[in-house]
C-alpha positions as CSV (number, residue, x, y, z in Angstrom):
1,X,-9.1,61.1,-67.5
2,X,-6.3,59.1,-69.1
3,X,-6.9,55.6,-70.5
4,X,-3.9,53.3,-70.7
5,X,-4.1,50.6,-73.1
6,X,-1.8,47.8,-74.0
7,X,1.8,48.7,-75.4
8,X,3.3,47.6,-77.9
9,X,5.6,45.4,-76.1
10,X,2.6,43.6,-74.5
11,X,0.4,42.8,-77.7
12,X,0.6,39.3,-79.6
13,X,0.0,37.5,-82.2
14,X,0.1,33.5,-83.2
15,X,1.1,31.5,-85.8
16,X,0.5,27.7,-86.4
17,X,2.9,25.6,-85.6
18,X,3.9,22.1,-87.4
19,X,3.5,19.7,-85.0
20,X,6.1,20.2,-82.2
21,X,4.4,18.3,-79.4
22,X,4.1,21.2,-77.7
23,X,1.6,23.4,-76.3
24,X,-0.1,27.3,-76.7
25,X,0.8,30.2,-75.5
26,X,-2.5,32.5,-75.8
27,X,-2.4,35.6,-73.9
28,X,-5.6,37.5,-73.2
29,X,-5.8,41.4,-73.6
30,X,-4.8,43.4,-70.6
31,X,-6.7,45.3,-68.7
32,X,-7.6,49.0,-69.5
33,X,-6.5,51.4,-66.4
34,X,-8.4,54.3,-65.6
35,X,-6.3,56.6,-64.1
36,X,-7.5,58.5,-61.1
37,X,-5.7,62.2,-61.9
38,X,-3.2,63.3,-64.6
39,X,0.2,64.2,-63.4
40,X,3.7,62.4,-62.3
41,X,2.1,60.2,-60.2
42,X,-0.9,58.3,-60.8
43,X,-3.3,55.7,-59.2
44,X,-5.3,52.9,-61.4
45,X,-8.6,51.8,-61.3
46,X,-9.2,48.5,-63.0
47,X,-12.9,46.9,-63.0
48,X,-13.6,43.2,-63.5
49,X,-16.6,41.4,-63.4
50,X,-17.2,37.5,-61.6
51,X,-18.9,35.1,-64.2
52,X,-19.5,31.7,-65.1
53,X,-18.8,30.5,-68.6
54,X,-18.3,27.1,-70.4
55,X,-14.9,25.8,-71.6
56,X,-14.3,22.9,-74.3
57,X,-11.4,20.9,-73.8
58,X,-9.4,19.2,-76.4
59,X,-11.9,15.7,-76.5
60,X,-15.0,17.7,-76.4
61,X,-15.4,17.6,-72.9
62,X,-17.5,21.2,-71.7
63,X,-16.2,22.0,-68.1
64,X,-18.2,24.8,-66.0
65,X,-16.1,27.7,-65.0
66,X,-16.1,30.7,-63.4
67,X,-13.9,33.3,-64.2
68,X,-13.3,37.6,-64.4
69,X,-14.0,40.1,-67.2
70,X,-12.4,42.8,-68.2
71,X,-15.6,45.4,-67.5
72,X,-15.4,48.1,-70.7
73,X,-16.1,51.5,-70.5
74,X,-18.0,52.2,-73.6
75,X,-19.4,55.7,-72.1
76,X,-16.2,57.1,-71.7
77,X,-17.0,57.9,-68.2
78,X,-14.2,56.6,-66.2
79,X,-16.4,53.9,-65.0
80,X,-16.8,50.0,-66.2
81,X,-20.5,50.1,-68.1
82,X,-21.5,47.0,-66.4
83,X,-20.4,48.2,-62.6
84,X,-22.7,51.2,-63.3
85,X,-25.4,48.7,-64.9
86,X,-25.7,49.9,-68.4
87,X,-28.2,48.4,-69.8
88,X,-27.0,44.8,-71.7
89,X,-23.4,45.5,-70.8
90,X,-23.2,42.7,-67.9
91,X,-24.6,40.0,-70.3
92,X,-22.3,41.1,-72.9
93,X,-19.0,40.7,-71.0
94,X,-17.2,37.2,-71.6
95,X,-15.1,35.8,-68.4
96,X,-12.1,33.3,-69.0
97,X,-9.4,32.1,-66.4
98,X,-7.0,33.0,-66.3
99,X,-8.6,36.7,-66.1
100,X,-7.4,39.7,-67.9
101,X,-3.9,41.1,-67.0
102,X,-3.8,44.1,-64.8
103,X,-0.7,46.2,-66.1
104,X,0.4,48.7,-64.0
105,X,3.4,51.2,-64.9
106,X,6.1,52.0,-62.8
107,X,5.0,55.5,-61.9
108,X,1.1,54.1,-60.3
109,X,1.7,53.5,-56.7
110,X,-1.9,52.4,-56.1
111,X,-4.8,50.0,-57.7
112,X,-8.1,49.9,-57.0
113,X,-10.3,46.8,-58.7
114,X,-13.6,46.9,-58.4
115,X,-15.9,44.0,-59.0
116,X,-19.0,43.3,-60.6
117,X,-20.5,40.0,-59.0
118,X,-22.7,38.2,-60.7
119,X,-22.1,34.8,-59.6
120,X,-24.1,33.5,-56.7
121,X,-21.8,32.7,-54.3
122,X,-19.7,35.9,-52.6
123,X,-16.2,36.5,-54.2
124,X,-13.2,39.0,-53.1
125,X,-9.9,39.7,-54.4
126,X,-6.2,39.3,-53.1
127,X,-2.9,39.5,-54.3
128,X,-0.4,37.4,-53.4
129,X,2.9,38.8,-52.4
130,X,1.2,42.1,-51.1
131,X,-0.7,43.0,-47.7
132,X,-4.4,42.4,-47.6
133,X,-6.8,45.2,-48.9
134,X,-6.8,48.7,-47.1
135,X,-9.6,48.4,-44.4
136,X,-9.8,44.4,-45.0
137,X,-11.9,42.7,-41.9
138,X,-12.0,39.0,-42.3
139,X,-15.5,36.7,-42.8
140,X,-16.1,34.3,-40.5
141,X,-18.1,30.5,-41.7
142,X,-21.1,32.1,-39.2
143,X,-21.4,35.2,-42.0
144,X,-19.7,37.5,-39.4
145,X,-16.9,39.6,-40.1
146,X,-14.2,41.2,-38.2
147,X,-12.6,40.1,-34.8
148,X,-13.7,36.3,-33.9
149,X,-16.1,35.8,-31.3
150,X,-16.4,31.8,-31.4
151,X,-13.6,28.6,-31.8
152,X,-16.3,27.0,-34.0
153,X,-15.5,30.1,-36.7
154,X,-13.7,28.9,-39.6
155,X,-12.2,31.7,-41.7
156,X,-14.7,31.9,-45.0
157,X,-13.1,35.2,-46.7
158,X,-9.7,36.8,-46.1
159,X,-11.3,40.7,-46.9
160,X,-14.3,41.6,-47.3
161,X,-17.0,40.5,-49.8
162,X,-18.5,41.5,-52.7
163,X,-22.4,40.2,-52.5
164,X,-23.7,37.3,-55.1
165,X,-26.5,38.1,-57.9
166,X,-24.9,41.7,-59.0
167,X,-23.0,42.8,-56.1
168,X,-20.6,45.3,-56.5
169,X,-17.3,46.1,-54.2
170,X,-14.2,47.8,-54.1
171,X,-10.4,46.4,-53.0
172,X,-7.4,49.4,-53.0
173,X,-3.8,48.6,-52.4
174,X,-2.0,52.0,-51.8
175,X,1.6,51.3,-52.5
176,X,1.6,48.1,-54.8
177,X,5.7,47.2,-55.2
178,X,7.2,46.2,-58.8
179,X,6.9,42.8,-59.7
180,X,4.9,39.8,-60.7
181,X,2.0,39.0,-58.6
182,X,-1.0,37.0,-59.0
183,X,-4.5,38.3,-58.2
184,X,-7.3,35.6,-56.8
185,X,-10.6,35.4,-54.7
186,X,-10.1,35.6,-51.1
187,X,-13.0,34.0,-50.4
188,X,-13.4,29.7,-50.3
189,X,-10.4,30.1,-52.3
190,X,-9.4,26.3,-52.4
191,X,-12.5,25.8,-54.4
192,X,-12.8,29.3,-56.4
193,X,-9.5,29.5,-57.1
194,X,-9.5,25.9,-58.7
195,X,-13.1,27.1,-60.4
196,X,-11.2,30.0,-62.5
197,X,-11.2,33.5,-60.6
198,X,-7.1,34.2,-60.6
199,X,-5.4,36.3,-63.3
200,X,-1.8,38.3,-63.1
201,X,-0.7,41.7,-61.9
202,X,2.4,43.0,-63.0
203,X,4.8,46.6,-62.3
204,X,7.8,47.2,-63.7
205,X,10.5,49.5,-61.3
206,X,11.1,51.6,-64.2
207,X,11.1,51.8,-67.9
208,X,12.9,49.0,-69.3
209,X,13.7,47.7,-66.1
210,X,11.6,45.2,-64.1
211,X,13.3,45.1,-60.8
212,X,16.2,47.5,-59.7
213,X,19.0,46.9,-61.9
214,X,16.7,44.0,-63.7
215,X,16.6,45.0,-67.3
216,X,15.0,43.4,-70.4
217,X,14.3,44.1,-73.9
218,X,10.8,41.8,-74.5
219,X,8.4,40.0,-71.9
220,X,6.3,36.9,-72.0
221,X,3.8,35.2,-69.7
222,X,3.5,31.5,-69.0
223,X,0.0,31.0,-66.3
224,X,-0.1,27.6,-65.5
225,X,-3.5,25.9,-64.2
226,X,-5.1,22.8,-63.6
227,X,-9.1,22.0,-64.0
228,X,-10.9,19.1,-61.8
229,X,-14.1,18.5,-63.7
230,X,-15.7,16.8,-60.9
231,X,-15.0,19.8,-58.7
232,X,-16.5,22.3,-61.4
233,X,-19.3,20.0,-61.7
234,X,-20.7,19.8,-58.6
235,X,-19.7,23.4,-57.8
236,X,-22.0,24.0,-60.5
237,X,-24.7,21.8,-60.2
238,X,-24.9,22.6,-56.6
239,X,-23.9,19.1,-54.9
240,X,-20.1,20.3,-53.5
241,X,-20.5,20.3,-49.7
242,X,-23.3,17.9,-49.4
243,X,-22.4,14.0,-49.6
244,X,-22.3,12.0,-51.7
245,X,-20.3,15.3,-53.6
246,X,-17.1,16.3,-52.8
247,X,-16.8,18.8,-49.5
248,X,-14.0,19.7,-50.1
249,X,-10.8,19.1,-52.2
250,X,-8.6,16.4,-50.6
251,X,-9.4,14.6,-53.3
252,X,-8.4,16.8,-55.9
253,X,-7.9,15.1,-59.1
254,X,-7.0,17.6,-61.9
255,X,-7.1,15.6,-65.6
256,X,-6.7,19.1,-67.5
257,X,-3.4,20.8,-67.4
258,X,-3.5,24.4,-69.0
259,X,-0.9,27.5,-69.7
260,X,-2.9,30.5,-70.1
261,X,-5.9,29.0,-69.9
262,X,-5.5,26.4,-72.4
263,X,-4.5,22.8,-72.3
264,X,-2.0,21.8,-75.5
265,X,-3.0,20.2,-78.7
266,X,-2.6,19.3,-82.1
267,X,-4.2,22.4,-83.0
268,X,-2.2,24.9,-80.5
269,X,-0.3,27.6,-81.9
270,X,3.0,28.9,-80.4
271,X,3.6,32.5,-79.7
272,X,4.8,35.5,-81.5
273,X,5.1,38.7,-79.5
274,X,4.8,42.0,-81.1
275,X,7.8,43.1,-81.4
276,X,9.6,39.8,-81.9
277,X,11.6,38.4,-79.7
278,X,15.0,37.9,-81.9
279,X,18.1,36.0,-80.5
280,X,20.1,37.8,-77.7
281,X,17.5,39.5,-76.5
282,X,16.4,39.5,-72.4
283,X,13.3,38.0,-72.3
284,X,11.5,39.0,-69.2
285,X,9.6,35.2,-68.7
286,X,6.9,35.4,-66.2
287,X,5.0,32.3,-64.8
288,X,2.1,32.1,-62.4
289,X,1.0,29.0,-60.5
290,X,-3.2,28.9,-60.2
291,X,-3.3,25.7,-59.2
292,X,-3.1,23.8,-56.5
293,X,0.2,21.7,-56.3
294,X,3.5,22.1,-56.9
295,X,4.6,22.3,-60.6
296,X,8.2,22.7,-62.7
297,X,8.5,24.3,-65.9
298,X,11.2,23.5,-67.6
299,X,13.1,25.1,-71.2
300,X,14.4,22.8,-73.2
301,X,17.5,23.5,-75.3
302,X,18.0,26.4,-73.3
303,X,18.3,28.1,-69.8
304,X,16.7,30.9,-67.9
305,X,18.1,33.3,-65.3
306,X,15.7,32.6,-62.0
307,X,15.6,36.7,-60.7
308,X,12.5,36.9,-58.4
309,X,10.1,34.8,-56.9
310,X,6.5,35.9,-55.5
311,X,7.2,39.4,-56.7
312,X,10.6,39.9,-55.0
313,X,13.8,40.0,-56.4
314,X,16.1,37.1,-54.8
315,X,19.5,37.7,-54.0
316,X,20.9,34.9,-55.5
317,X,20.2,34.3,-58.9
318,X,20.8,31.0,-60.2
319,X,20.8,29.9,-64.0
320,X,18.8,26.8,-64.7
321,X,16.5,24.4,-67.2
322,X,13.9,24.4,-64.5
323,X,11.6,26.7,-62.0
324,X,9.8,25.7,-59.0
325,X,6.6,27.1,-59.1
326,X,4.3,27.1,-55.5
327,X,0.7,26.8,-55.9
328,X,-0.5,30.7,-55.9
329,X,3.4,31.8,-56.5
330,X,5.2,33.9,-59.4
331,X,8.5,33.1,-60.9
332,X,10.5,35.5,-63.0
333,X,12.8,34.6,-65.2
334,X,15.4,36.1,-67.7
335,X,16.2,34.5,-71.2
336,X,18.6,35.0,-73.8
337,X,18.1,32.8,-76.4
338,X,20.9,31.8,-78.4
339,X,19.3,31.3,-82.0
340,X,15.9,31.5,-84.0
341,X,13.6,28.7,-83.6
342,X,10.4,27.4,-81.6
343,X,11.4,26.8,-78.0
344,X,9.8,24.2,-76.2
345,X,8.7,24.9,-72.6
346,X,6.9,21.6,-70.5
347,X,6.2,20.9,-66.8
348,X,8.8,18.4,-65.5
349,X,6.2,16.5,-63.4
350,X,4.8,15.4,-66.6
351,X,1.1,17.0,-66.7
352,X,1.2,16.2,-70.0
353,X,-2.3,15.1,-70.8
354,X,-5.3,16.1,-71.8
355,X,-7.8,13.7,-69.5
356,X,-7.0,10.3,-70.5
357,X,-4.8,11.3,-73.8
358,X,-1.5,11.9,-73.8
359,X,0.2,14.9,-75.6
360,X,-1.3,17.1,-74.3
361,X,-1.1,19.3,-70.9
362,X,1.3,21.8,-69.6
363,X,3.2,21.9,-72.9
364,X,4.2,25.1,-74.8
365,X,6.5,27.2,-77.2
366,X,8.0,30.4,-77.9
367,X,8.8,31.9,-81.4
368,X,12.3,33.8,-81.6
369,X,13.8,35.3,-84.8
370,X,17.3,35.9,-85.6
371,X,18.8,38.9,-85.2
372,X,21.5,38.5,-87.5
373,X,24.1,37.4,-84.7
374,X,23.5,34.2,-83.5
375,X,25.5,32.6,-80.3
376,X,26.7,29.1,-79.2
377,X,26.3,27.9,-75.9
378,X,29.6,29.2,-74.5
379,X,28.7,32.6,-75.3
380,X,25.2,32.7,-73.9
381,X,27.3,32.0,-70.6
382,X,29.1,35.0,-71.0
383,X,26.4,37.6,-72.1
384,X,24.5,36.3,-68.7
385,X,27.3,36.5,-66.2
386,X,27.4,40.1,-66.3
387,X,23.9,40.2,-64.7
388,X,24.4,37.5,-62.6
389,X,27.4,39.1,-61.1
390,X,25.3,42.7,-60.6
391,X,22.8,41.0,-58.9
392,X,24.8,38.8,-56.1
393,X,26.9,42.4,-55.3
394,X,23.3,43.6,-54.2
395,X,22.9,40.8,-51.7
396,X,22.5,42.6,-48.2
């Protein structure tokens, strides 16, 4: 039984940062994948585990969230410890949101996750971009599941559901396609999705190239997400659904404004990917939308190559400053930068605040080196065109 664990490529490391105004770029540790058999072709088994935790924001504020583990496999069994109950092993896991990465290489054609529950409301998983769970039946507001027997059902899960209080379940996808997805509960997902349980999948087409004739040299991740503390409040204490609470989120007032799970602040640190990213390279950017509106991120000082969206590549890439981002969607983005420095990233619709203080929010920056051969505007234009060129033959 093989054991993948992060490449190179994928590990980072931070730096502080003078104070740009911008925000941090914190990337959690991906996922280990079990692998099913040895040989040319290979499925992955990932297991996560539902949990609450407690996040401080930059004023001190502690918001209730729930979020997934990465479940270890200290055993060496092929199993997560805490799916199998090991004694101690579910307490010791730590959740976040967004959740840990599930890498997947180009030569797995199928994922399994499955999930330690130990929240007390029922959770399930989806990927966005991909078909439903093999053998997914639908749950019904009545507690029922498959076809629907009443109009007065209301849809409560999209799959089927892994039990509160230490349930365990099991969600396959046989032939996952390359690209960026993002995975979330299925079930009540306007409020658990807002509460923390997303994270990112990604699969490359083939080594050193993301989609079919898509290449890059270095790879970065930007998950945007927003946090309604009176949501996560009375989720937690019990009072959403009920009046005077909220029932449901119509009146969705986010006042936290994160990328990769954290909001910016004078204390945020800008990233450094291992290996650097150096000028003239083609940065894979990938960015995630958890939340629940419409956002758009923008590079300052620079311009990205838009190539796919939701986990497809489009047909028409176009080079901008800015990406529109759909709440549960995936952009992917290429990037040449044209020098070293600390490039700024921000959301254009001004989510810039942490509560009531500004400079804060949906701010960030990437670290690039020099590579000896820096380029002026004019020629980053030409080193992109190529691509762009390749791409648009394709359409059709």
């Amino acid at each position: 039984m093989e054991i993948r664990a992060m490449t190179p490529s994928n590990r980072t490391s931070q730096r502080q940062v003078a104070p740009l105004g911008i925000a941090p770029l914190g990337v959690a540790a991906l996922v280990a994948l079990c692998a099913l058999a040895p040989g040319a072709a290979q499925g992955a088994n990932v297991y996560l585990v539902a949990k609450s935790f407690d996040q401080t924001m930059p004023d001190g504020a502690v918001v209730p969230m729930w979020g997934f583990a990465a479940d270890p496999d200290g055993n060496a069994n092929g199993t997560g410890d805490c799916y199998e109950d090991v004694a101690g092993a579910c307490d010791a896991v730590v959740a976040r949101a967004p959740g840990p990465p599930i890498a997947l290489s180009a030569i797995d054609p199928a994922l399994t996750v499955l999930v330690t529950n130990l929240l007390d409301a029922p959770v399930s998983i989806v990927i966005s971009g991909a078909p439903l769970p093999a053998a997914s039946q639908p749950v019904w507001s009545d507690g029922s599941s498959g076809p629907r027997t009443d109009p007065a059902q209301r849809v409560r899960s999209f799959t089927n559901e892994t039990a509160p209080n230490g349930g365990r379940g099991s969600y396959a996808w046989p032939a996952l396609p390359a690209g960026t997805r993002l995975y979330q509960s299925g079930t009540h997902p306007q409020v658990q999705v807002q509460m923390g349980l997303y994270g990112e999948v990604r699969k490359p087409f083939a080594a050193g190239e993301y989609y079919d004739e898509v290449p890059y040299d270095r790879e970065v991740t930007l998950f945007f997400s927003e946090i309604d503390p009176a949501l996560h409040e009375a989720v937690a204490d019990g009072s959403y659904g009920t009046p005077p609470g909220p029932t449901s989120t119509l009146a969705y007032e986010p006042r936290y404004f994160l990328i990769n799970g954290e909001p910016w602040s004078s204390e945020s640190e800008c990233i450094e990917t291992t290996p650097a990213i150096r000028s003239n390279d083609d940065v894979l950017v990938r960015m995630l939308n958890g939340g629940l509106r419409e956002l758009v991120p923008m590079l300052l000082e620079s311009r990205w190559l838009l190539v796919a969206e939701g986990g497809y590549r489009t047909a028409d890439p176009r080079e901008q400053w800015t990406a529109h981002l759909a709440p549960g969607s995936t952009r992917d983005a290429l990037w040449r930068p044209r020098r070293a420095d600390d490039f700024r990233i921000l959301e254009r619709r001004l989510n810039l605040t942490n509560d009531s203080a500004t400079g804060g929010g949906m701010q960030a920056c990437v670290h690039v080196e020099s590579n000896g051969a820096e380029c002026g505007l004019g020629a980053e234009l030409l080193l992109v065109m190529p691509l762009v060129a390749a791409l648009r033959r394709r359409r059709g």
